[in-house]
N, C-alpha and C positions, 0 to 999 in steps of 0.2 A: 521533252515531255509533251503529254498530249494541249494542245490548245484547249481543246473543249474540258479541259480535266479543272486546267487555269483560270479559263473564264467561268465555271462554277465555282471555283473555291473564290474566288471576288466577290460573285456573288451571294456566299454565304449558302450553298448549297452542298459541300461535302461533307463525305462522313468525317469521324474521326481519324481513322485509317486513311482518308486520303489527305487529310488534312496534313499529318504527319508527312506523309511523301512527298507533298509539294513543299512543305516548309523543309524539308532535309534536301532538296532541290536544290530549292534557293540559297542555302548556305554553303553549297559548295560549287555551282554555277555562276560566275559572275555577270553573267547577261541577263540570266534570269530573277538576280539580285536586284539590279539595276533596275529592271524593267518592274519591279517589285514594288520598290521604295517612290517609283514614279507612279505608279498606279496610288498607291497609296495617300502622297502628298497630293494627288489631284483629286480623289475623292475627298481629303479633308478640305481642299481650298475650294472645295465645290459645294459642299456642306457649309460654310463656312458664309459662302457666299448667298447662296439659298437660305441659310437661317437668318442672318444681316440684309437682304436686300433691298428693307423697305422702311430702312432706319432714315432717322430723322436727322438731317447736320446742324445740332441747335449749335455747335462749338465752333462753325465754322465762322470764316471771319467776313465782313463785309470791307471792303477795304482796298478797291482799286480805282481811289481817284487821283493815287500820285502821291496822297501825303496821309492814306488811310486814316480822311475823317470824312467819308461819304455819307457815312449815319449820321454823325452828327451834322454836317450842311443836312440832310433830309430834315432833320428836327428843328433846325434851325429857318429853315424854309418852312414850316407848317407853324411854330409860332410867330414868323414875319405875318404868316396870311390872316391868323389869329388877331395881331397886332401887340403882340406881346414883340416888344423892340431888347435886342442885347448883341453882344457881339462873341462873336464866332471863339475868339480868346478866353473866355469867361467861358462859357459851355465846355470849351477843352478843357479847363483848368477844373471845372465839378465832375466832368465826365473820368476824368483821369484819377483825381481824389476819391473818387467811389469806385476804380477799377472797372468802370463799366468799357471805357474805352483802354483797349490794350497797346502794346508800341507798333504791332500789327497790323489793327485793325480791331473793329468791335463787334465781339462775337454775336451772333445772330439772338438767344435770348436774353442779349441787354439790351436790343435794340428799343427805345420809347422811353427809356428809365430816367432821360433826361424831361419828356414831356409828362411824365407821371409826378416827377418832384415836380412840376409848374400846376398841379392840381387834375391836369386832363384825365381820361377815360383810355385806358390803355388795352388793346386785348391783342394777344398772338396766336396768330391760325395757321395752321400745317393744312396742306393737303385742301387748298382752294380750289377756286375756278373761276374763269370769265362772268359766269353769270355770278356767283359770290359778290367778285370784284364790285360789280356794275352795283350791284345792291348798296354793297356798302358805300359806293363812291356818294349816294342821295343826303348821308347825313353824316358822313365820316371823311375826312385827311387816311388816304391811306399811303403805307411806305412797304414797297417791297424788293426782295434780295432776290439779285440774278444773275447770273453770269457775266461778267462785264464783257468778254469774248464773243460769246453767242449773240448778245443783245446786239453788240457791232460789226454781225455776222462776216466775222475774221475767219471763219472755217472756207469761207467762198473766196479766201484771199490770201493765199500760201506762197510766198514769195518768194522764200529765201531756204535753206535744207536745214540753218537753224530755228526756222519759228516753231513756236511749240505754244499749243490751247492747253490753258487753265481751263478743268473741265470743275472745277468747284465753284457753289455760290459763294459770289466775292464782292457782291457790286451791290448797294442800297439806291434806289431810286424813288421816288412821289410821283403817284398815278393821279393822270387829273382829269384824265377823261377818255371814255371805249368807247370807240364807231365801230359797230361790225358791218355796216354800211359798206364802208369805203375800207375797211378791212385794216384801219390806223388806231393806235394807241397813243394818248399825250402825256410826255413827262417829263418832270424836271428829273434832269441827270447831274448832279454835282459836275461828273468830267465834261459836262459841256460848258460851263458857267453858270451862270445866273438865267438863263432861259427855257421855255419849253422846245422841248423837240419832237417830231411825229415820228413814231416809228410802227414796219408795218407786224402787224397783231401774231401772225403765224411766228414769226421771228422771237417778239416780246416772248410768246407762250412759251418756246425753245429753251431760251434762257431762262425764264421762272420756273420750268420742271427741276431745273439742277437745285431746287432749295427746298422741293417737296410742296410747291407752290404756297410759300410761307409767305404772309402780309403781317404788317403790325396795322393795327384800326386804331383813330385817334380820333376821339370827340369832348365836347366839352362835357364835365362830370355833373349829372346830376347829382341832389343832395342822398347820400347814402347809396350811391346805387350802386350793383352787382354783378356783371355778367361774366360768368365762368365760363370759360371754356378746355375744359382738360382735354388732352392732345387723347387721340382715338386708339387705343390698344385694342379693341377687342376679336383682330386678327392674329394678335401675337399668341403664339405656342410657349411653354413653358416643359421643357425636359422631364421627364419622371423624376431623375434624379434630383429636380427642385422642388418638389414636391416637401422633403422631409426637411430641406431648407427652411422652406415657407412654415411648417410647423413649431422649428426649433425658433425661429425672428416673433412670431406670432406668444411663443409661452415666455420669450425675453421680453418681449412690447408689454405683455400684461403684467409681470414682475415690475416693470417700472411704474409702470400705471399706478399700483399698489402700494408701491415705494411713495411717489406724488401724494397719491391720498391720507397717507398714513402720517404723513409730515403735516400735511392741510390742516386735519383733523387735528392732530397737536396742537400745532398755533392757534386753529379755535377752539381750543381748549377741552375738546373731547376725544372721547375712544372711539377708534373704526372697528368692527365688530361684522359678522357674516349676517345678515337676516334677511327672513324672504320678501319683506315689503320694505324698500327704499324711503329713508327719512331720519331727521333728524328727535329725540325723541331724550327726556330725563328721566332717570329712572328715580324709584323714591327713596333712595341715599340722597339722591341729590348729584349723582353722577352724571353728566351730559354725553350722551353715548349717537352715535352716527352707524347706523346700522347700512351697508350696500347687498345686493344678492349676488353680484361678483366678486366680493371679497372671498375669494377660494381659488385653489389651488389651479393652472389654467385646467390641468389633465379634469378634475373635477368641474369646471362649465358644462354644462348640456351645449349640444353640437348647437343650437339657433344664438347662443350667447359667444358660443367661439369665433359665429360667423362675419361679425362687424371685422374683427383683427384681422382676418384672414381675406378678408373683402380687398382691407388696407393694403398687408403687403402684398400678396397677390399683384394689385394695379401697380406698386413702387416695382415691384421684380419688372415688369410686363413694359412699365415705362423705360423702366434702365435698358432695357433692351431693344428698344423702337429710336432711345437715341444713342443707339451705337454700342453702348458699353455691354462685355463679356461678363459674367460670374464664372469665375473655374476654380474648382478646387484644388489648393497649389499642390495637396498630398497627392493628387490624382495626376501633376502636369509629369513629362519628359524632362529629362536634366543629362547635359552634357557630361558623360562620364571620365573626361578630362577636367574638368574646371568647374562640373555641377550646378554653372546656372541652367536658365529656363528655355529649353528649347522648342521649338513647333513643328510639326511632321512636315510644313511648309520649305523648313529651313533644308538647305545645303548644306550649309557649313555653320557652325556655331556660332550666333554674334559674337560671344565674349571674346573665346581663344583660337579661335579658325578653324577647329577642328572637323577634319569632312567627314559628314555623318551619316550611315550606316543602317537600313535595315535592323540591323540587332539594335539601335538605339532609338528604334520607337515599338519594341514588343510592347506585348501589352501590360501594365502593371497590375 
C-alpha cells in the first residue's frame, strides 16, 4: 500500500473511500495491522503524555530516610527551632492517628499537618523558585520535597548494572539558608542526622524540579489570619466533551444548594419562596416566608447567576487534572472482549486475562 496514502490517513486527511481501503488493508495484512495498532498506542500514550505533563505529584510520598519519617523529623526540627520540645514518638503516634503519615511515607499534601495542629501558619506552594525560597526564608521555617537521589547527585555515580534512580520526589528536607554567591544551599537533611549540610545550589535545583518545586511555609500564626494560595490552573485545557459534564455537576450543585436551604428555612421556621429581592420578610397572616432570587430552576438562572457554580466546578475539573487525575467516561472506555474489563489503546495484552490485543479491540465506539 502507498506510504503517503498511510501517512495521510494518520493524519486524518483521507477521504472516505480511502479511508475504507486502508482500513480493509489492515485487516487482512498482518504487518500492516501491527504497524497500525503501534501507531495508534503511541499517539494515544503521546496524547496522554502531553495532556498530563504538568501535573502536580501532590500523592507522592516523601519518604527516603530509611524508616519514612523525613517529614515528620523536618516538622520536628522546626518546632525544636520554635522551641516547642516533644519527641519524635509522639508525633508518629498523631501523625499516624490522622493518616497524615502513611507506612510508606507521607504524602506531599499532608506535609505541615503536624505543625498546623500546633497552631502555626501553614501554606503549600507548587511551582516555586530560588528567589521565592530566599523570600520566604526572612520570616518563614521552610521544608521542601526532593529527590533524595539527585539531591545526592547519585546519577554521577553508577556503579554497579543493578543501580537504579528513583526519579520521583521522595525526600523532605529544611532550607536554612541560599548563597548564590558561593553557589551553596544549607540544609537539614533527616538522612544525614541531626545537622546542617551544604549542598551545591545547581544540584539542590535538580532535585526540587522532580516535585514541581513544591515548599510547605511555616510561621507563627497571627490572630485570624489568611493566606490562600490555590495551586495555578489556569494553563489547564478542558476537553469539549467536559464541557456538558461541567453543566450537568453545576444544575446537581445548585439542586443541593436548594435542598440546604429549604431545610434551613424549615428549622427557622419559615418558607423559601422565589422573589426578586433577597430577604427575610412576614407576611400579614403572620406567615414568616424567606424569599432568594435563586430559588429556580438552574436551566431558569440568567447566565451571570449561573456563573458563580460554573466558576466552581470549572477550577475542581481543572484541579483534578494538574494533580494527575483522568475523568473518562466508563461508557466511552475499551473492554477486553474476553473477560470485558478496562482496557487502554496503551495496552498489549489485557491486564485481567492475557489476552493479546488486536486492532479490532480499539475501533472506535
Amino acid at each position: 500500500m502507498d506510504y503517503q496514502l498511510i501517512k495521510r490517513f494518520f493524519e486524518g486527511k483521507t477521504t472516505p473511500e480511502e479511508n475504507i481501503l486502508v482500513m480493509t488493508a489492515i485487516a487482512v495484512n498482518p504487518e500492516l495491522n501491527e504497524y497500525f495498532v503501534t501507531q495508534k498506542r503511541l499517539a494515544y500514550t503521546n496524547d496522554q503524555i502531553t495532556d498530563y505533563s504538568s501535573f502536580i505529584p501532590a500523592s507522592s510520598l516523601a519518604a527516603d530516610d530509611g524508616r519514612n519519617l523525613c517529614d515528620l523529623q523536618c516538622e520536628a526540627f522546626i518546632l525544636q527551632k520554635e522551641g516547642i520540645t516533644t519527641s519524635e514518638e509522639d508525633l508518629a503516634l498523631e501523625s499516624k492517628k490522622n493518616y497524615w503519615l502513611r507506612s510508606q511515607g507521607t504524602p506531599l499534601f499532608n506535609m505541615g499537618k503536624l505543625l498546623e495542629s500546633k497552631g502555626f501558619l501553614v501554606n503549600r506552594v507548587y511551582e516555586a523558585s530560588i528567589e521565592v525560597l530566599e523570600k520566604m526564608l526572612k520570616r518563614h521555617s521552610v521544608i521542601v520535597v526532593v529527590n533524595g537521589d539527585t539531591l545526592e547527585n547519585k546519577s554521577q555515580d553508577i556503579l554497579s548494572e543493578d543501580f537504579s534512580l528513583d526519579n520521583n520526589p521522595n525526600h523532605a528536607v529544611v532550607v536554612l539558608a541560599v548563597n548564590k554567591e558561593s553557589g551553596q544551599i544549607s540544609l537539614f537533611n533527616p538522612a544525614k542526622g541531626d545537622g546542617v549540610s551544604p549542598y551545591d545550589l545547581s544540584i539542590f535545583n535538580n532535585a526540587w524540579e522532580e516535585s514541581r518545586n513544591y515548599m510547605v511555609t511555616v510561621r507563627k500564626r497571627k490572630k485570624n489570619e489568611y493566606n490562600p494560595q490555590p495551586i495555578d490552573t489556569s494553563d489547564v485545557t478542558i476537553n469539549p466533551e467536559l464541557q456538558e459534564l461541567i453543566e450537568m455537576v453545576c444544575e446537581n450543585t445548585h439542586d443541593e444548594w436548594a435542598v440546604g436551604k429549604l431545610a434551613k428555612a424549615k428549622v427557622d421556621g419559615r418558607v423559601l419562596k422565589y422573589g426578586r429581592v433577597d430577604g427575610d420578610r412576614i407576611t400579614k397572616g403572620g406567615n414568616k416566608m424567606r424569599y432568594s432570587h435563586y430559588f429556580l430552576p438552574y436551566s431558569s438562572l440568567s447566565e451571570e447567576d449561573k456563573e458563580p457554580d460554573r466558576r466552581m466546578v470549572l477550577s475542581t475539573i481543572k484541579l483534578l487534572k494538574r494533580l494527575g487525575y483522568r475523568l473518562v467516561n466508563i461508557n466511552s472506555m475499551y473492554r477486553c472482549p474476553d473477560c470485558g474489563e478496562v482496557i487502554e489503546p496503551s495496552h498489549n495484552f489485557c491486564p485481567s486475562c492475557g489476552r493479546q490485543l488486536t486492532w479490532e479491540d480499539f475501533k472506535e465506539n
